[in-house]
N, CA, C and O atoms as a MOPAC input file, in Angstrom:
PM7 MOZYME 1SCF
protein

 N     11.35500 1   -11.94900 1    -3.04500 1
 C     10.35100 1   -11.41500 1    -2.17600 1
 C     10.93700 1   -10.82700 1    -0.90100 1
 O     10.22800 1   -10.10800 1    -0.19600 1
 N     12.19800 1   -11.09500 1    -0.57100 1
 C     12.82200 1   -10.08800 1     0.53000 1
 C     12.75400 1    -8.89700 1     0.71600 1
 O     12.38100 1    -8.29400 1     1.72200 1
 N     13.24600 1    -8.37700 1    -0.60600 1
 C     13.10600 1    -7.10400 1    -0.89300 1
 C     11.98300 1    -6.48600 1    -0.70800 1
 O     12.02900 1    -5.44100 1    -0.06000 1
 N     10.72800 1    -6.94400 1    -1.20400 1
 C      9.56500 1    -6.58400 1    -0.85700 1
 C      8.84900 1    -6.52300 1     0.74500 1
 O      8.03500 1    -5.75700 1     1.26200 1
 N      9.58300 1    -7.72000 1     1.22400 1
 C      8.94500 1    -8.06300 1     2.59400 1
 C      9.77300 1    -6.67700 1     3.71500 1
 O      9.33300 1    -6.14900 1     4.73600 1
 N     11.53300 1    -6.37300 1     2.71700 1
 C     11.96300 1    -5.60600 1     3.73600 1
 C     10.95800 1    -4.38600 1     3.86900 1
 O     10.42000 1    -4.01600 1     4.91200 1
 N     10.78000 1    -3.71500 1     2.33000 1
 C     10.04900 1    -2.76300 1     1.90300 1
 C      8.43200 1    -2.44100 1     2.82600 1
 O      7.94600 1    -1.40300 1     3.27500 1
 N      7.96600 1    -3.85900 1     2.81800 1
 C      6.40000 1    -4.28100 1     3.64200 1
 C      6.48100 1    -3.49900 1     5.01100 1
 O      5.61900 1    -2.73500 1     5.44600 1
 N      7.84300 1    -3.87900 1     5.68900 1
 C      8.32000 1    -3.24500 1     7.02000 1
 C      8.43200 1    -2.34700 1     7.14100 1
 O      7.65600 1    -1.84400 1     7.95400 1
 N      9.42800 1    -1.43600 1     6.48000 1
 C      9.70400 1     0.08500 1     6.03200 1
 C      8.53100 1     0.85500 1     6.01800 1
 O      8.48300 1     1.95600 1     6.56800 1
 N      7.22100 1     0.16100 1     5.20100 1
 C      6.25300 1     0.69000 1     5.54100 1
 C      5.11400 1     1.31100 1     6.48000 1
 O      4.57200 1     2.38400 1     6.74700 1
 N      5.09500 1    -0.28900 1     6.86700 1
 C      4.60800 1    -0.55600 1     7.96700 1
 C      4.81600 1     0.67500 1     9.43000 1
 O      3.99400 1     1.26100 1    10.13400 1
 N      6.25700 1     0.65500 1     9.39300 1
 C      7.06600 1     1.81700 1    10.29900 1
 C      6.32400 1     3.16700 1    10.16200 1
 O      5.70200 1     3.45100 1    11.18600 1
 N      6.23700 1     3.98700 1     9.25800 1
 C      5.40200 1     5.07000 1     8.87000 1
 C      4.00500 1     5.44500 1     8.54100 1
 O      3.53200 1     6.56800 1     8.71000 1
 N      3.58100 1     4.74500 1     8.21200 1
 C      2.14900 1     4.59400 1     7.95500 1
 C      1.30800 1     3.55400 1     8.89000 1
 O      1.46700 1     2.33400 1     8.85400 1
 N      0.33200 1     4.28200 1     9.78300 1
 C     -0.59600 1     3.52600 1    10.45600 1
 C     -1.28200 1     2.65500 1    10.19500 1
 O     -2.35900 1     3.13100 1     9.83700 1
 N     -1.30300 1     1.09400 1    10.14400 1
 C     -2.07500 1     0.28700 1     9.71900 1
 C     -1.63100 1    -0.96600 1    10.23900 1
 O     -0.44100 1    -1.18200 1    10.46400 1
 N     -2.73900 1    -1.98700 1    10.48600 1
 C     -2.60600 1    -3.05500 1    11.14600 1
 C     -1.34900 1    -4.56300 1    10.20000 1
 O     -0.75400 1    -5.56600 1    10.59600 1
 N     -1.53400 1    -3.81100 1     8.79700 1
 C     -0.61800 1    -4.83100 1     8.15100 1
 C     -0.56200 1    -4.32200 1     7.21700 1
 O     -0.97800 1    -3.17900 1     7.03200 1
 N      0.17800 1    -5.32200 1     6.04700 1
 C      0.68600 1    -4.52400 1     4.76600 1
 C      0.47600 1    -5.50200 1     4.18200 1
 O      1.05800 1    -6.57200 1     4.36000 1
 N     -0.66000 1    -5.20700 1     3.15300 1
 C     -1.21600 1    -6.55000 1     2.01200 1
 C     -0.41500 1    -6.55300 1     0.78400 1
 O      0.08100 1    -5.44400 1     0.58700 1
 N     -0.17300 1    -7.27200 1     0.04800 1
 C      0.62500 1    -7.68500 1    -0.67000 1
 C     -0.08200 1    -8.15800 1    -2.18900 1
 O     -0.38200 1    -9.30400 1    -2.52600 1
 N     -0.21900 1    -7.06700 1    -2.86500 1
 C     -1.11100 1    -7.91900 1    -4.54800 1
 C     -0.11000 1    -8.16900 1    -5.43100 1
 O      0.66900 1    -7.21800 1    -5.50500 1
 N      0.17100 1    -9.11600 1    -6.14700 1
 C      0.76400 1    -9.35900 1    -7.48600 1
 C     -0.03200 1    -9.00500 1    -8.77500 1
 O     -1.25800 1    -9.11500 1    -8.75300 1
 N      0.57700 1    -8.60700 1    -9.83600 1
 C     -0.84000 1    -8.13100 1   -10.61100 1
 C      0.60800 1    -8.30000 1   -11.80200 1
 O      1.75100 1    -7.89000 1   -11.59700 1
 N      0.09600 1    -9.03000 1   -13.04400 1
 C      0.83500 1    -9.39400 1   -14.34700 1
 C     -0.33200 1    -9.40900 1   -15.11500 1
 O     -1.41900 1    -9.80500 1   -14.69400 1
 N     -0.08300 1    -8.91900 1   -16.40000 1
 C     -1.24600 1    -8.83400 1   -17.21300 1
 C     -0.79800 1    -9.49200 1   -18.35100 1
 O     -0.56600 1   -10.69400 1   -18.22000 1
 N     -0.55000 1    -8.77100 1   -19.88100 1
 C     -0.24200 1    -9.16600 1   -20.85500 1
 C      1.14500 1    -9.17400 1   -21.24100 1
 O      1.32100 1   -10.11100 1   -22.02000 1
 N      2.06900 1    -8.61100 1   -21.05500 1
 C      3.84200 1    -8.48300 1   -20.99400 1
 C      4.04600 1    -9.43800 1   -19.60900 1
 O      3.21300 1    -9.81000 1   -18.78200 1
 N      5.44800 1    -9.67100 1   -19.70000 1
 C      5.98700 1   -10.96700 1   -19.46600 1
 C      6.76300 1   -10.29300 1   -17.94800 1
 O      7.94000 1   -10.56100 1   -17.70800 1
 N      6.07900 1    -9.56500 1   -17.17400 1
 C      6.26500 1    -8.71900 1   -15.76600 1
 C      5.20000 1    -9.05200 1   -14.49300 1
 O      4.31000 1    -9.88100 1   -14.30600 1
 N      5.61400 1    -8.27500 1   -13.95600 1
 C      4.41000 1    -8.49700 1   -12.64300 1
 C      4.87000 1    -7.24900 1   -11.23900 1
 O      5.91100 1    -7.18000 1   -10.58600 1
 N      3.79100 1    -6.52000 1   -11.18300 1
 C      3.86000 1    -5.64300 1   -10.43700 1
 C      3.92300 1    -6.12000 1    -9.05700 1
 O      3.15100 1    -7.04500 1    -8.80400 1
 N      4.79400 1    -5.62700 1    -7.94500 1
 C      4.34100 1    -5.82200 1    -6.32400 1
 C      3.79100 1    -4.78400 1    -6.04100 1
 O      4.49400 1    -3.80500 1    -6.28900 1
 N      2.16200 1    -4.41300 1    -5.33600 1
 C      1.52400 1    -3.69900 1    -4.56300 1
 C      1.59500 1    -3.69900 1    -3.15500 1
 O      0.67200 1    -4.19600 1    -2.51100 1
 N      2.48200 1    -3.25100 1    -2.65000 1
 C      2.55100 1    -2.79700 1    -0.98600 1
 C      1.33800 1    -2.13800 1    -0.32500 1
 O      1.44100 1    -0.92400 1    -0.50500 1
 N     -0.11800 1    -2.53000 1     0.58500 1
 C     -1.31800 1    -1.64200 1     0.66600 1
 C     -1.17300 1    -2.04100 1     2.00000 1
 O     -1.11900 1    -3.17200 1     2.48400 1
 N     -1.10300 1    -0.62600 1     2.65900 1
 C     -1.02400 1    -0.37700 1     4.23100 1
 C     -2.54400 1    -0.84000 1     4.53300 1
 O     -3.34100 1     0.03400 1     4.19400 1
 N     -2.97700 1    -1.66700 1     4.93000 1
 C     -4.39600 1    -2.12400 1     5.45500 1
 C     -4.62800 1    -1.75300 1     7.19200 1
 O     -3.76500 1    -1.64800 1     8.06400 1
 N     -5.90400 1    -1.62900 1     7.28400 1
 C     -6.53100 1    -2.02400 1     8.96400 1
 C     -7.48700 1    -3.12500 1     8.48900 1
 O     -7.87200 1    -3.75600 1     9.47400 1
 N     -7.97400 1    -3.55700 1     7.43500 1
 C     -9.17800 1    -4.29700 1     7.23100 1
 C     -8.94600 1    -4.99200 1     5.60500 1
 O     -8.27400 1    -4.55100 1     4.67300 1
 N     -9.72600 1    -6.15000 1     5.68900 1
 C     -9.21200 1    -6.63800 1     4.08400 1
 C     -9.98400 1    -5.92400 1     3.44400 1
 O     -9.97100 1    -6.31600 1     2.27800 1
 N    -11.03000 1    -4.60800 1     3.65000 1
 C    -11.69700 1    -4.07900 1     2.42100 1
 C    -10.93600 1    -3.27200 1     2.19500 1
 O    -11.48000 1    -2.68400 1     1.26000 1
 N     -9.38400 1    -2.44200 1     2.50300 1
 C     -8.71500 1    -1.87900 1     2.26600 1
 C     -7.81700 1    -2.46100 1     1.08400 1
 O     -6.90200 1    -2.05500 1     0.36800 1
 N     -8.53100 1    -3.57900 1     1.24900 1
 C     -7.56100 1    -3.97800 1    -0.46100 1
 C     -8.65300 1    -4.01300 1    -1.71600 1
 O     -8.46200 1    -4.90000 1    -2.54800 1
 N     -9.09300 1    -3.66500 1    -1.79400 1
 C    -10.06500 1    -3.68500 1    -2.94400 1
 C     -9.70100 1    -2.14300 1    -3.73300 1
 O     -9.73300 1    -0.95800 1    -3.39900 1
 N     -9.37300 1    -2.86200 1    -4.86900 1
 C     -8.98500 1    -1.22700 1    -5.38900 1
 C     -9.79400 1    -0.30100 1    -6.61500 1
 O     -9.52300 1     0.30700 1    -7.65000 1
 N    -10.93000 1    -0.62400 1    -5.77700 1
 C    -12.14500 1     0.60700 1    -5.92600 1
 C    -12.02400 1     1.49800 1    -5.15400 1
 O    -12.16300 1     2.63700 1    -5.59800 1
 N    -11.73900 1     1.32100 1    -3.80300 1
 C    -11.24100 1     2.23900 1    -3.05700 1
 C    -10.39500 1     2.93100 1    -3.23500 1
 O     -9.33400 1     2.32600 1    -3.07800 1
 N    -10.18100 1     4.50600 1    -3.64200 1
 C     -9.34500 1     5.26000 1    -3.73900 1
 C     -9.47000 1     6.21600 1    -2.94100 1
 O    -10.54400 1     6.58000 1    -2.46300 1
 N     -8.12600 1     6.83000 1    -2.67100 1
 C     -7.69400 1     8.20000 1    -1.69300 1
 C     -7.27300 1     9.03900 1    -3.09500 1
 O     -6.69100 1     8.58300 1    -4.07900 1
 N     -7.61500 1    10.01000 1    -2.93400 1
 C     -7.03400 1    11.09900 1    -3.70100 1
 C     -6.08100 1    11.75600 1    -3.16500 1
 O     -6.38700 1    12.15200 1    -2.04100 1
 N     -4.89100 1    12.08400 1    -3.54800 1
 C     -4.22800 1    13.49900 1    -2.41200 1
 C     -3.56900 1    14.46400 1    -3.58700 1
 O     -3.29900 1    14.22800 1    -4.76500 1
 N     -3.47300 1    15.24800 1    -3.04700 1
 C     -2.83900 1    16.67600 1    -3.70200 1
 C     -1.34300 1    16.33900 1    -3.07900 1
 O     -1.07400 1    15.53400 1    -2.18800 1
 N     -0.40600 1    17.25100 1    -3.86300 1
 C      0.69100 1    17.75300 1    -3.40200 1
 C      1.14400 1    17.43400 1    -1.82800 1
 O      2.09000 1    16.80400 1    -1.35500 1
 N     -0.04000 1    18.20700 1    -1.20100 1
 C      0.64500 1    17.94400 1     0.33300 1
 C      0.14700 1    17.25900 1     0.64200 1
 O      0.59900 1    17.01000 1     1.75900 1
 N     -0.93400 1    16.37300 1     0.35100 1
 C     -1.20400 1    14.91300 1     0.81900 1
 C     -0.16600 1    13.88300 1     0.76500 1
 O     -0.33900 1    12.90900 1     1.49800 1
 N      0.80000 1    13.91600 1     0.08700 1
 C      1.51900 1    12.73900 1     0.10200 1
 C      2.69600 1    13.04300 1     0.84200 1
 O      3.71900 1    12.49500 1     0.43000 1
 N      2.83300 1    14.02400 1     2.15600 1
 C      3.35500 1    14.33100 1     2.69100 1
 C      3.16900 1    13.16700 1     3.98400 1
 O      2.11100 1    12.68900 1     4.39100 1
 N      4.60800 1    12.88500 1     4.48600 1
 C      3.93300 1    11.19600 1     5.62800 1
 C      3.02600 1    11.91500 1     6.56000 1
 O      1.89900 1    11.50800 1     6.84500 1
 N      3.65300 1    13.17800 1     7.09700 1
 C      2.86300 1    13.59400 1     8.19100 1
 C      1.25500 1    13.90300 1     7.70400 1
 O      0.38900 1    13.98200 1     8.57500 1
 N      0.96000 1    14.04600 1     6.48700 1
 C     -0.32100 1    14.54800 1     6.22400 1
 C     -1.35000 1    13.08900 1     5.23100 1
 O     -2.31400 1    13.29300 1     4.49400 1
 N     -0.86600 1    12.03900 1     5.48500 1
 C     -1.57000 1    10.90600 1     5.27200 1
 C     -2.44300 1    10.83600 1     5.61700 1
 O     -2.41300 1    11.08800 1     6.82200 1
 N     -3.70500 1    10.54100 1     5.17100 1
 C     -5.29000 1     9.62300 1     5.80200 1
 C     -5.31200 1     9.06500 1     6.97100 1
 O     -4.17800 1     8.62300 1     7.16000 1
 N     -5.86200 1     8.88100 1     7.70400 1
 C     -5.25400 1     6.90000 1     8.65000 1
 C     -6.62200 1     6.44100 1     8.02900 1
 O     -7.58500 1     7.13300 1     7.69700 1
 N     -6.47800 1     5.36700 1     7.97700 1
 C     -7.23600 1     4.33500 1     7.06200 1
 C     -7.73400 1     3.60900 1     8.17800 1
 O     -7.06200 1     3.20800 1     9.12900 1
 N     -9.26200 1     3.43100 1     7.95700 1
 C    -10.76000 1     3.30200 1     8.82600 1
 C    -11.09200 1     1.41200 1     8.69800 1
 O    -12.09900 1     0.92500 1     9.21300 1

């Protein structure tokens, strides 16, 4: 989980948000994903919520800030 926590930071640095939530998610294979989610609010983790972006949306300078 270091790696992740360094990663959490890294984030954190670039993207505006009050914290960086953390989901584990393993399903049927013998793995488990880490989800890094730049939050201001815990409804920012619910992942019904989606951002869409194009091409130049995923540009850092052209990010959302999250409400």
């Amino acid at each position: 989980m270091s790696f992740s926590r360094n990663v959490a930071l890294a984030i954190k640095q670039v993207v505006p948000c009050k914290r960086i939530g953390m989901s584990l998610i393993g399903l049927e294979v013998p793995h488990v994903h880490v989800h890094l989610i730049p939050i201001s609010n815990m409804k920012d983790m619910q992942f019904i919520k989606k951002i869409k972006l194009n091409a130049l949306g995923f540009k850092s300078d052209n990010l959302p800030t999250l409400t």
